[in-house]
N, C-alpha and C positions, 0 to 999 in steps of 0.2 A: 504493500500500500504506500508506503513512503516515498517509492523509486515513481509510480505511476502519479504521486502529489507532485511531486518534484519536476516531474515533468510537464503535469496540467499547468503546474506556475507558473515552469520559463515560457511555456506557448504562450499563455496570457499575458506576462510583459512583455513579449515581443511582437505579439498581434495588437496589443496597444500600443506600441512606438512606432510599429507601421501603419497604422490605421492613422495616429494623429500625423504624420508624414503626409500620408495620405488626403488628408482633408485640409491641408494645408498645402495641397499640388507642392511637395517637393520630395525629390526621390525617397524612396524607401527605406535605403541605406544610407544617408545623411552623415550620419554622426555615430557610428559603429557604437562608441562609449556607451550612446543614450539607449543601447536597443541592450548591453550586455547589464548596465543598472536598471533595466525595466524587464529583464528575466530573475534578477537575482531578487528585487523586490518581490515579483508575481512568485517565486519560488517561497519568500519567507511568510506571504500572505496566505498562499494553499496551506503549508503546509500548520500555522498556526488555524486555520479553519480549519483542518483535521482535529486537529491536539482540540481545540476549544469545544467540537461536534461532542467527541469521544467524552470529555470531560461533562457536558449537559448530557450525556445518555446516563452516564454513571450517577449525575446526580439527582435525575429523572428516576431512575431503579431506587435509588433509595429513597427519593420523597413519596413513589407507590408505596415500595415496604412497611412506612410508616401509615399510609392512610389507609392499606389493610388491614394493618397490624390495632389501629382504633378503631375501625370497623367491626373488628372482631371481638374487641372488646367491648365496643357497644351495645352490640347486639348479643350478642351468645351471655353476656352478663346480665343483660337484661331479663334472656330469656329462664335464669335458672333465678332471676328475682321472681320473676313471674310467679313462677313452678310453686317456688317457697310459698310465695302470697296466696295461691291457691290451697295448699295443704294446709294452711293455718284457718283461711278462711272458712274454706268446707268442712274442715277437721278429718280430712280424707288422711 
């Protein structure tokens, strides 16, 4: 995954220095510098969108965990209040 982020990056800095090249009608390859500092940024920007994705799934898993985990205590504690409140009631 890292080699394939690493890769979507540099395409993306350099399809943006050629695009803005481009829309500003002057060759492509202008300024060689601008096109290898616009893969090395697009490279540190994927691959912290990986690192940051990864990081919100993990923190995702555990904010479920926790909202099952009172859900369960919600209910299921509720349900053996219940229970109780029954057998005193009825004297069952």
């Amino acid at each position: 995954m890292p080699i394939s982020a690493t890769m979507i990056g540099a395409l993306l800095g350099l399809g943006t220095q050629m695009y803005s090249n481009a829309l500003r009608k002057l060759p492509y390859m202008r300024h060689p510098w601008e096109h290898a500092l616009g893969m090395g940024l697009g490279v540190v920007f994927v691959n912290q969108l990986v690192k940051w994705d990864a990081q919100l799934q993990e923190d995702l898993d555990k904010m479920l965990e926790k909202a099952k985990a009172a859900n369960e205590r919600r209910y299921f504690e509720q349900e053996d209040k219940l229970a109780t409140r029954e057998i005193f009631y009825y004297g069952i």
